[in-house]
C-alpha positions in Angstrom: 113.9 -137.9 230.5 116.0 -134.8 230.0 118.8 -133.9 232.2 118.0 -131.5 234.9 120.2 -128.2 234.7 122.9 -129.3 237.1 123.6 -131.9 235.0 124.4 -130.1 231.9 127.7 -128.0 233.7 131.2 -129.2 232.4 131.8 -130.4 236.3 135.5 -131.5 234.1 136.5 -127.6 233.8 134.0 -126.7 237.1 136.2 -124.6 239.6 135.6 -124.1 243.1 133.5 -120.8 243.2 130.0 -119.4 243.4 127.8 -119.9 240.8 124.2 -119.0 239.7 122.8 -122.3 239.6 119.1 -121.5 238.7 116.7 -119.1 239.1 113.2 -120.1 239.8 109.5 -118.3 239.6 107.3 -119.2 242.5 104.4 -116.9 241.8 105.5 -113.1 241.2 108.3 -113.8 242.7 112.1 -114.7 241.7 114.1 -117.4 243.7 118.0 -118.1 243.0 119.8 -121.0 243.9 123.5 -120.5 244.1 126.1 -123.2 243.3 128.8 -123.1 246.4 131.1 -125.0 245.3 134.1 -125.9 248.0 136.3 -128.5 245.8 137.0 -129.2 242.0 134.5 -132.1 241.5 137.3 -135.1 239.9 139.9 -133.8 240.7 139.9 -133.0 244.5 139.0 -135.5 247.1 135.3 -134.8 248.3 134.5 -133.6 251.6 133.5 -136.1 254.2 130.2 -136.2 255.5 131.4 -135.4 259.3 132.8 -132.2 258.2 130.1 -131.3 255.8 127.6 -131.9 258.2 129.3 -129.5 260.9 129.3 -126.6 258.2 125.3 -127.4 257.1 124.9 -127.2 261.0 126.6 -123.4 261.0 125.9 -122.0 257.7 122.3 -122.3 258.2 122.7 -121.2 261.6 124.6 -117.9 260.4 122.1 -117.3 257.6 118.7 -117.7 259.2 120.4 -115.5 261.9 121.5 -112.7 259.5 120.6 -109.2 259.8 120.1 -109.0 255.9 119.3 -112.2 254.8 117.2 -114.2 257.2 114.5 -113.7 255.7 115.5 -113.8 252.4 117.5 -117.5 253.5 115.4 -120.2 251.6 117.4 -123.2 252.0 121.6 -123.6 253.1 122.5 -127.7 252.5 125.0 -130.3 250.7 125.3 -131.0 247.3 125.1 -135.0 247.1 128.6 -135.2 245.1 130.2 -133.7 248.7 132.3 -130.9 246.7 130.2 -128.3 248.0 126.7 -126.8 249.0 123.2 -124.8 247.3 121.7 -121.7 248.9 118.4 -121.1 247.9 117.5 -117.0 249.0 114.2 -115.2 247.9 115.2 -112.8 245.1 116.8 -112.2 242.3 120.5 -112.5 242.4 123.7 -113.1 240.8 126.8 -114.7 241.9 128.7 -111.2 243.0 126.0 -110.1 244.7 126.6 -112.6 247.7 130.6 -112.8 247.7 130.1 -110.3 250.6 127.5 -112.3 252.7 129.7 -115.6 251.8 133.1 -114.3 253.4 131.2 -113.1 256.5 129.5 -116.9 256.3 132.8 -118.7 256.0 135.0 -116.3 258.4 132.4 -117.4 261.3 132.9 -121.1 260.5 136.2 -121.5 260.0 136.4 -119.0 263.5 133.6 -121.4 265.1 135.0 -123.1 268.7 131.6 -123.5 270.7 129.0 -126.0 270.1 127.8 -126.8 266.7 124.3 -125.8 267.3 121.7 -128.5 266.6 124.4 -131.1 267.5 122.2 -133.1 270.0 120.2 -135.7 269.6 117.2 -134.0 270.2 117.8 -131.5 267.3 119.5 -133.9 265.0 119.0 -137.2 263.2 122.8 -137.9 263.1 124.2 -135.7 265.6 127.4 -137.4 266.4 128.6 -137.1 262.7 129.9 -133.7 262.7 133.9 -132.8 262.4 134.5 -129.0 263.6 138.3 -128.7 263.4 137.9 -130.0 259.6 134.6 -127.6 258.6 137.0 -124.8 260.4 139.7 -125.7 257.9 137.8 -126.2 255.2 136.1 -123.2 255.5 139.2 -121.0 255.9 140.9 -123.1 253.0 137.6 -121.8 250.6 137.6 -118.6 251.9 141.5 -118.0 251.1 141.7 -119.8 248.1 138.6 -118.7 246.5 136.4 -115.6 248.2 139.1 -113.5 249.4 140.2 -112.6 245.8 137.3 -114.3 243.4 137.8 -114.0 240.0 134.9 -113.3 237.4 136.0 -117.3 236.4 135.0 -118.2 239.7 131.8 -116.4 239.2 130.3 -117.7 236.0 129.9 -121.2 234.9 132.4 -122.5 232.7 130.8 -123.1 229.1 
């Protein structure tokens, strides 16, 4: 079998950033999954599941709820490996294009004191695993370290 695209990125010079991971056709048109990626995969601990889950919980709830992109808002989840997440939108993009939407994304999760919405048993398969005061700092920490400034490095996929 050959190894699926994700597979083939140098995760051993990989950075924490936003990456174009892939862009699919479905029909005419164009779909683009980005690459959010929160920690340097080997070198930073991965993100426990608690937390992660908290920030799957928000981001998705801040994108599907966005003015702009709500409808364009394909998919928001966690990568397997824990060092970060994919967002799947409807269009054709590249990384800089959604450094905007990402700030605002992360500014409301690492701001985020009420509920985690979907947190209830009714809405959620594992509601009780969720960690808010660690998906706040975590989102603050990526958003300070990497969005606030991002560097074309941090933009493009190492080769």
């Amino acid at each position: 079998m050959e190894k699926i695209a994700s597979f083939t990125v140098n995760h051993l010079t990989l950075l924490p950033g936003v990456y174009v991971s892939r862009k699919d056709h479905v029909g005419a048109e164009v779909v683009t999954t980005f690459d959010i990626r929160m920690t340097r995969p080997n070198f930073e601990p991965v993100m426990n599941t608690a937390e992660v889950h908290t920030i799957e919980h928000l981001g998705a709830t801040f994108l599907r709820n966005h003015k702009d992109y709500g409808d364009k808002t394909v998919y928001f989840g966690p990568m397997g490996c824990r060092t970060g997440f994919y967002l799947i939108l409807a269009g054709d993009y590249e990384s800089k294009d959604i450094v905007e939407l990402l700030k605002e994304m992360f500014l409301f999760i690492r701001d985020y004191k009420d509920e985690v919405p979907g947190a209830a048993a009714r809405d959620c398969g594992n509601y009780l695993d969720m960690n808010l005061p660690m998906a706040n700092y975590l989102a603050g920490k990526f958003y300070d370290e990497v969005l606030l400034n991002i560097s074309q490095e941090r933009l493009v996929y190492p080769q």
